[in-house]
N, C-alpha and C positions, 0 to 999 in steps of 0.2 A: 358666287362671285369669284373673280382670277383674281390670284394675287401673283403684283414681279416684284422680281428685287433687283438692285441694279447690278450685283454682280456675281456672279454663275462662276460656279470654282469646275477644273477641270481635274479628272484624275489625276493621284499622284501632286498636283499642284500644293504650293506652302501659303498656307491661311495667312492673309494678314487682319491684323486687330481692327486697320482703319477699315479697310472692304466691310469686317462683318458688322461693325458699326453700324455702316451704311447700310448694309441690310437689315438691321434688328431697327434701324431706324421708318425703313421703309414697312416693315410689317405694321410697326406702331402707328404710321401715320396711313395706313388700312384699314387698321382698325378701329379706329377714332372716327375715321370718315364713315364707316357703315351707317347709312340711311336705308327710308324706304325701299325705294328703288334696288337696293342688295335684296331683299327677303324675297323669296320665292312665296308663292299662294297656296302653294302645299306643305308651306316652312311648318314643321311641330312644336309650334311656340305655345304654352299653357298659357291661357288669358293671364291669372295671376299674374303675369310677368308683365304685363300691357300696363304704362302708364297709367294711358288716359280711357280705363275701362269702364266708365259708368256714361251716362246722358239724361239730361232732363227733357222729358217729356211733357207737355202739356196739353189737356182736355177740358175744355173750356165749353160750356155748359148755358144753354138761355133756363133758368128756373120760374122765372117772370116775364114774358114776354112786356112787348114796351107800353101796350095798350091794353086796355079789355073793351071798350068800346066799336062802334063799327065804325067809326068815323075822325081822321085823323085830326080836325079841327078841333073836335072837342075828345078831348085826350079824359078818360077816367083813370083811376086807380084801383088796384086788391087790396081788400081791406083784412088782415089779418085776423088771427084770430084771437078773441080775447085773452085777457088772464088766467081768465076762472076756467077757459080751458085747453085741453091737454093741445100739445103743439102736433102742427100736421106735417107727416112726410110728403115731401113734392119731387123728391128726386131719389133715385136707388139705382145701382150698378154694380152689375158683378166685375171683380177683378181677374183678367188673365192674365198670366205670366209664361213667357215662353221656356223653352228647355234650355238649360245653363244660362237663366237668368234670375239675378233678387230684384226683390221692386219693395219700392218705400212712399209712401206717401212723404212727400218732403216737405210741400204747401200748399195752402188754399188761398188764393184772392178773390174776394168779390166787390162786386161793385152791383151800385144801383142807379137807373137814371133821375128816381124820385122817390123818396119817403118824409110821409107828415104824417104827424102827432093826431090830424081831423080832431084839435082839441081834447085831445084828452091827455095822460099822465105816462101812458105806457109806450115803451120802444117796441120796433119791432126787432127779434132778436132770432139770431140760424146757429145751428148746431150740427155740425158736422161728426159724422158715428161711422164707426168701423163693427159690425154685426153686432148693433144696439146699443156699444159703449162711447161714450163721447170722447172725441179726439181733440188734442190740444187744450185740454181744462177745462172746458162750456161753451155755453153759447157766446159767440159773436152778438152785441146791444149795437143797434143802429141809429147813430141818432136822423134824426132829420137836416132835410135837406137836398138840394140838386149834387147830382156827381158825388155819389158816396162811394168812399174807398176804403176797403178795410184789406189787410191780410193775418193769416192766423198760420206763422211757423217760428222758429227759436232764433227769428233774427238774422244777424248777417252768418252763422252756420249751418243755417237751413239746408245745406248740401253736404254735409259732414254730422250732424246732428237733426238725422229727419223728425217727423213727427211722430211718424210710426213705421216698424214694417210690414211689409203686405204678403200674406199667401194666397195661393193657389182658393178664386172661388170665395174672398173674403166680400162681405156685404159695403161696401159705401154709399151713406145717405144722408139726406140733408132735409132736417125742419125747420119748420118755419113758428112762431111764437110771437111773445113780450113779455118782457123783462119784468112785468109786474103783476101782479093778484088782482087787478081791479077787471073791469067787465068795458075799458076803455077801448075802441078798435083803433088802430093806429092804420096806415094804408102805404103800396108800396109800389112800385112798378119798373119794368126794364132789368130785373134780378138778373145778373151776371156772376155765374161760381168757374172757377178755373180749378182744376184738382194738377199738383205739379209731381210727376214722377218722377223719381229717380230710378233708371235702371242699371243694374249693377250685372257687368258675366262674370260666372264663376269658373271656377274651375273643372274640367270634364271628367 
């Protein structure tokens, strides 16, 4: 960027206090004004210095499609798997991270378009894991109902307090269960998981 000032002393010339006012005036109100538009695309600015360095990301996920039947009249359900046994993975993805960047798992929302109890005692319940270990405390319990809506991060600082961070190549996956020991199926359908990134640039 140019910078003027409004007044240009000539050789030999006797400084005055007000002129240079005027000009330490002008420098100041240059510098103040620098915006975008000043930085050049080659400018050697270290990200660290950048405000507003990070962005969320969102990957939003069908783990349950809306139907399992052939026929959209008559809509069925997946029936979970019981108590008695071990809960099943339905989703896994590896995580990439590019070069001068951090990534954090920030949060998860899911939603479903339907889960019933089909009479019995037990929820159906999803566990979100980062290579095997459960993130955010445990399983998400669902109860029944149309339009279910759950999310699993630390609240309104879920962008300053992620859930977890993420390296290079780490496992994320999501099962599927119920909440209880008994041998009750509970049934789901329409499963929706969103996985919320934060990306962070670091410094080079």
């Amino acid at each position: 960027m140019s910078l003027a000032v409004t007044n240009v002393f000539a050789s030999g010339e006797t400084l005055s206090h007000s002129k240079m006012n005027t000009n330490f005036d002008d420098v100041e109100t240059a510098v103040f004004s620098i915006g975008n538009a000043n930085m050049d695309e080659e400018s050697p600015i270290s990200k660290e210095k950048i405000a507003d360095r990070f962005v969320l990301v969102e990957d939003t996920m069908i783990v349950l499609p809306i139907m399992s039947g052939a026929d959209l009249a008559v809509i069925t359900l997946y029936n979970m798997v019981p108590g008695s046994t071990s809960d099943v993975e339905v989703m896994a993805k590896k995580v990439k991270i590019a070069t001068g960047e951090k990534a954090y798992l920030a949060a998860v929302t899911v939603h479903a378009i339907d889960v019933e109890l089909n009479s019995g005692s037990s929820y159906p319940a999803l566990t979100v894991k980062k290579n095997g270990t459960d993130v955010g405390g445990g399983a998400l319990v669902m109860d029944d109902g149309d339009g279910v809506h759950y999310e699993l991060s630390n609240g309104a600082s879920f962008e300053s307090a992620p859930l977890s961070a993420l390296q290079e190549d780490d496992i994320l996956s999501i099962e599927l269960g119920t909440d209880g020991a008994t041998a009750d199926v509970s049934q789901m359908r329409g499963l929706t998981v969103c996985f919320v990134y934060k990306r962070e640039l670091i410094a080079a």
